[in-house]
C-alpha positions as CSV (number, residue, x, y, z in Angstrom):
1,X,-88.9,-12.3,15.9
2,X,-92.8,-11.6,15.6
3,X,-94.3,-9.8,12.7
4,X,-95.7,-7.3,14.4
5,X,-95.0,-5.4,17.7
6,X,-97.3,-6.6,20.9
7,X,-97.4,-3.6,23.5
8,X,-94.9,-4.3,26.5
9,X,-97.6,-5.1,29.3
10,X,-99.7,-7.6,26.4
11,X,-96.2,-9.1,26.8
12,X,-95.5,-9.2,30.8
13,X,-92.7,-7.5,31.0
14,X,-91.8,-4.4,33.0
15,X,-91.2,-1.5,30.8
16,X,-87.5,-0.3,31.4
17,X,-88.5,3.6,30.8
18,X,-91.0,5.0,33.6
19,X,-92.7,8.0,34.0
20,X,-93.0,8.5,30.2
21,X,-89.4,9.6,29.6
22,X,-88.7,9.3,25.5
23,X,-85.3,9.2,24.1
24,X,-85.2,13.3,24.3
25,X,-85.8,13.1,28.2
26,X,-82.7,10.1,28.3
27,X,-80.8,12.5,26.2
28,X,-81.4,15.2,28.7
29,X,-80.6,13.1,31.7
30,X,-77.4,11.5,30.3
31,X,-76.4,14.5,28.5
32,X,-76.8,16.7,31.6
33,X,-74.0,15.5,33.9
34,X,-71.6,17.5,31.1
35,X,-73.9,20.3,29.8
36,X,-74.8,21.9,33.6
37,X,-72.3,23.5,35.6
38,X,-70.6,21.7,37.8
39,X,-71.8,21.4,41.4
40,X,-69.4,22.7,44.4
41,X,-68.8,19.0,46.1
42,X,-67.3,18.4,42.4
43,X,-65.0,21.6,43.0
44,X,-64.0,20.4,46.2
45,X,-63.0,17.4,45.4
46,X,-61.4,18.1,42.2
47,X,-59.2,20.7,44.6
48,X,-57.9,18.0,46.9
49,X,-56.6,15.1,43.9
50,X,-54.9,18.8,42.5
51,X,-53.5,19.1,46.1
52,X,-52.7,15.3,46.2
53,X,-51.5,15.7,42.8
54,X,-49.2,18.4,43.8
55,X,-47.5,16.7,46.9
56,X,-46.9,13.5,44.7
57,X,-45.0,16.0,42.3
58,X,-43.4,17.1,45.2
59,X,-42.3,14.3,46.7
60,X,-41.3,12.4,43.3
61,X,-39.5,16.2,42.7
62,X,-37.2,15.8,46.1
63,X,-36.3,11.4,45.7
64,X,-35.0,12.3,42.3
65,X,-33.1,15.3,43.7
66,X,-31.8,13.9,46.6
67,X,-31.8,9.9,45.7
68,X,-33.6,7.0,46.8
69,X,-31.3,7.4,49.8
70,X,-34.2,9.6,51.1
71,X,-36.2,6.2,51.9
72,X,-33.4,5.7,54.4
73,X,-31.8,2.5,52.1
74,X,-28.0,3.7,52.6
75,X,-26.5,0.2,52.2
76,X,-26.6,-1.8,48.7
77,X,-27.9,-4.4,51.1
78,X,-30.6,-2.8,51.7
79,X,-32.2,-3.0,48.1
80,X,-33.0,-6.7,48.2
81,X,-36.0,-5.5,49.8
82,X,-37.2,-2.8,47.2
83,X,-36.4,-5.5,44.5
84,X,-38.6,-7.8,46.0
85,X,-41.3,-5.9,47.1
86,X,-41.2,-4.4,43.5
87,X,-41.0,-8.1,42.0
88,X,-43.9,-8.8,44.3
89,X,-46.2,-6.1,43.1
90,X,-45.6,-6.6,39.5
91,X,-46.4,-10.2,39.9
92,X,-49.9,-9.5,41.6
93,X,-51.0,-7.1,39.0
94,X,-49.8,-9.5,35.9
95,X,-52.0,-12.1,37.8
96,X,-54.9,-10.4,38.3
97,X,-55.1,-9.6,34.6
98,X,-55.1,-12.5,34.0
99,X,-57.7,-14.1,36.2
């Protein structure tokens, strides 16, 4: 560290704020996003995850109802292929945690 503070373009360097923006401008900027209301594409798409959100409730609603013989699997045979593909899954997202 120097003992006293060279001005950034004595030093080369780019300065990372432009336009003059001080911390209160950053603050504005950042602080913003959550302080102004929010625009109508963020309405729009917060209305269709609700609809999504609502069919998956739905759908989870009606396979416990009516069972998992709903996917068609009407033979114990049959679930060989959910456990695997289950297995499968699990076993890809443990690995990418770990990589």
């Amino acid at each position: 560290m120097s003992d006293h503070d060279l001005p950034i373009l004595e030093l080369g360097e780019e300065p990372l704020i432009l336009d003059g923006l001080g911390y209160s401008g950053i603050t504005e900027m950042v602080a913003g996003v959550t302080e102004n209301k929010a625009p109508r594409g963020w309405w729009i798409g917060f209305l269709l995850a609700g609809a999504f959100m609502t069919t998956f409730l739905g759908m989870a609603g009606y396979l416990i109802v009516t069972g998992i013989g709903a996917w068609g699997n009407n033979s114990p045979v049959f679930w060989a292929w959910d456990i695997t593909n289950f297995v499968w899954w699990v076993g890809i997202g443990h690995a990418g945690t770990l990589i």
